[in-house]
C-alpha positions in Angstrom: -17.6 -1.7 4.4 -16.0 -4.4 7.0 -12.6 -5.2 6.9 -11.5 -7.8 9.0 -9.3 -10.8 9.5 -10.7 -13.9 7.8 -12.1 -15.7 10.4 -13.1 -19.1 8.3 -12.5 -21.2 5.6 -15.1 -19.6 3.2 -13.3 -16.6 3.6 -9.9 -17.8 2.8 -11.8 -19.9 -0.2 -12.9 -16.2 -1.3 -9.2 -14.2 -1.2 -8.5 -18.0 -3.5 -11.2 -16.5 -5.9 -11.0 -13.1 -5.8 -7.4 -13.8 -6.6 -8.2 -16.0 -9.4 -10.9 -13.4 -10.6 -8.4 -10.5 -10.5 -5.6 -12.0 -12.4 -7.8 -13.4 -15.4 -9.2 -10.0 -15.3 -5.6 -8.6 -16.0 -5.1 -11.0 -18.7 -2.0 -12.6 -16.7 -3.9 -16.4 -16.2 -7.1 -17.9 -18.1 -9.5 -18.8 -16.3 -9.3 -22.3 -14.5 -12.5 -24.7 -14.1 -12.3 -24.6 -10.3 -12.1 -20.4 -9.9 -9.0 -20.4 -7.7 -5.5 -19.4 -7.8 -3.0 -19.8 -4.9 0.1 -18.8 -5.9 1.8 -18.9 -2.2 -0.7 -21.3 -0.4 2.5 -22.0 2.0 2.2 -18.3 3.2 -1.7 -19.1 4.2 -1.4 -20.4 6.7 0.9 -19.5 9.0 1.3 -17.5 12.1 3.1 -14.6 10.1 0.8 -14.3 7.9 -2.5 -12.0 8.2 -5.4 -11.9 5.4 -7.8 -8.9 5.7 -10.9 -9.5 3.9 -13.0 -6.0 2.9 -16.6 -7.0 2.9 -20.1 -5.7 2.1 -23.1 -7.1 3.1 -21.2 -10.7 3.7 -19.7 -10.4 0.0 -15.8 -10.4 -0.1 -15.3 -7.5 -2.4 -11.3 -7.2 -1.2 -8.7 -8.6 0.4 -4.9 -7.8 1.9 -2.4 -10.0 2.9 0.7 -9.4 5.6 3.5 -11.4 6.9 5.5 -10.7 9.3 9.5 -12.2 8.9 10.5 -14.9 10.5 11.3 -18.6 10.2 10.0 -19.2 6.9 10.8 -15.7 5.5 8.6 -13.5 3.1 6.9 -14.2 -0.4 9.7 -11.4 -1.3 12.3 -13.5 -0.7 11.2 -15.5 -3.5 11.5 -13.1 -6.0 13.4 -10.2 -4.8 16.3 -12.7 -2.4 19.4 -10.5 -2.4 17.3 -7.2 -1.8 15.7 -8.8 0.9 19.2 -10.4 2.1 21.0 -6.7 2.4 17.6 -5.2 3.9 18.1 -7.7 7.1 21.3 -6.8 7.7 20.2 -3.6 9.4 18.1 -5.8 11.8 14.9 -4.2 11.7 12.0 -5.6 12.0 10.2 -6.0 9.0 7.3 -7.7 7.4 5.7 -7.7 3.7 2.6 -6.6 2.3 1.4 -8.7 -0.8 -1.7 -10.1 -2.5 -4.0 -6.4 -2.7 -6.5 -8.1 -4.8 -10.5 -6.8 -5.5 -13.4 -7.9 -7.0 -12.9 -6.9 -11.0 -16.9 -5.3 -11.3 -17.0 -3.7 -8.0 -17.2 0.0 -8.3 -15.8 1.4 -5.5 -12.2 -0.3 -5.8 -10.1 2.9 -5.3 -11.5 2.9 -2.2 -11.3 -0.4 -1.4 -8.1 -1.3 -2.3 -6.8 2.2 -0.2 -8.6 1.1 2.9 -7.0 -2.1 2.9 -3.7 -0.8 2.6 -4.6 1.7 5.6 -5.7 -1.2 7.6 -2.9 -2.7 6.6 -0.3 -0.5 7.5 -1.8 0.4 10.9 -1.8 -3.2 12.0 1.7 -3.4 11.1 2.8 0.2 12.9 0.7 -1.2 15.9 3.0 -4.2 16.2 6.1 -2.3 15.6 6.9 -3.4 12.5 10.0 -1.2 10.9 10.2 -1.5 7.5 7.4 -2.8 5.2 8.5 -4.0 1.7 5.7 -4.6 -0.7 5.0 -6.7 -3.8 2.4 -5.1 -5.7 0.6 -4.6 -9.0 2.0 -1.2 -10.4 -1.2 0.0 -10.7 -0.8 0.5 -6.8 2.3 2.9 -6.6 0.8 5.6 -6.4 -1.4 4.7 -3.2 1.8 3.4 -1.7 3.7 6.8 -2.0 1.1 8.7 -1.5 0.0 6.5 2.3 3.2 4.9 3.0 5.9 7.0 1.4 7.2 4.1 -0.1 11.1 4.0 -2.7 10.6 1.7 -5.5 13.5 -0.7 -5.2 12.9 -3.1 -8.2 10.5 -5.3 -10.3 10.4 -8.3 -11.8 8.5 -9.7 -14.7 7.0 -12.8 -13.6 6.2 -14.4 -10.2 5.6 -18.3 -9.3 2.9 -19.5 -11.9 2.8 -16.2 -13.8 5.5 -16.3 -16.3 4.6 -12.6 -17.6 3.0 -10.7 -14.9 4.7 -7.8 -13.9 5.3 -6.6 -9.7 6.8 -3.9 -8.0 9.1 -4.0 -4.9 8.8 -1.7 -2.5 10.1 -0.6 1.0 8.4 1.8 3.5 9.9 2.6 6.9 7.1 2.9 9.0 8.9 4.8 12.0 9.5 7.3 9.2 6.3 8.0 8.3 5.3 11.7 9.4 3.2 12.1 12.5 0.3 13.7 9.8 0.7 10.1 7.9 0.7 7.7 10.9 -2.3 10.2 12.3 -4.4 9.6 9.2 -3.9 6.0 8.7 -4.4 5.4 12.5 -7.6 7.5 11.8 -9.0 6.5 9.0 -9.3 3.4 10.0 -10.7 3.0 13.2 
């Protein structure tokens, strides 16, 4: 498996569809005529903002997204604003890990979805993020406690265009992360 930043538009166009794909898998859209859904296509593209595609064989099978805060603020903010407001009083630096999606039929998505949070995380502890809030499907919590020792903060029950899907707000301090932790992320995925 490669992960790695997208690196063109065909790329990006399959995060769009593997995102679609994912959610009508859930049940939380139907399925559009087009195969896309971009529920934060303002995040996209900019310099904040880093999508890790996990591929096999050329075929997007997984993807990741990261921002890092700044002047347009994270996805969170949002959804989860006055959380988000008290966190950045204790000036840290932070960023956001959102949009874990994977291809619906492909069989290894455990591990998928777990080395794209690695990958994740390590770029993030490599640039000195501090704390790492994540929005995620609860399906994912216990990867996030488990790799990145992550406190459930809150949820919500419906994001931009979904009026009944459920995430779940999380925070990780990545300085806090034992040396064992940081080891085996750093590890795994180099």
């Amino acid at each position: 498996m490669d992960i790695h930043p997208i690196s063109n538009s065909q790329e990006l166009f399959d995060v769009h569809r593997l995102t679609h794909d994912s959610c009508v898998a859930k049940g939380l859209i139907k399925s559009r005529p087009d195969g896309l859904w971009v529920p934060y296509p303002d995040f996209d593209h900019i310099p904040q903002t880093t999508i890790l595609v996990a591929a096999i064989e050329n075929e997007v099978v997984g993807s990741i997204s990261f921002t890092r805060d700044g002047g347009k603020g994270l996805i969170a903010d949002t959804i989860f604003k006055k959380t988000c407001s008290l966190i950045r009083t204790e000036n840290r630096s932070m960023a956001e890990i959102w949009r874990l999606v994977l291809k619906p039929s492909f069989p290894e998505r455990d591990k998928t979805a777990e080395a794209l949070m690695e990958t994740a995380a390590q770029s993030l502890i490599a640039e000195g993020s501090q704390t790492c809030l994540l929005s995620i499907y609860p399906e994912y919590i216990a990867l996030c406690e488990r790799l990145l020792n992550v406190v459930v903060l809150t949820g919500a029950n419906s994001v931009r265009g979904l009026p009944s899907f459920q995430t779940v707000f999380m925070r990780s301090d990545l300085e806090s992360l034992s040396q064992d932790s940081h080891r085996k992320i750093l590890t795994r995925t180099s």
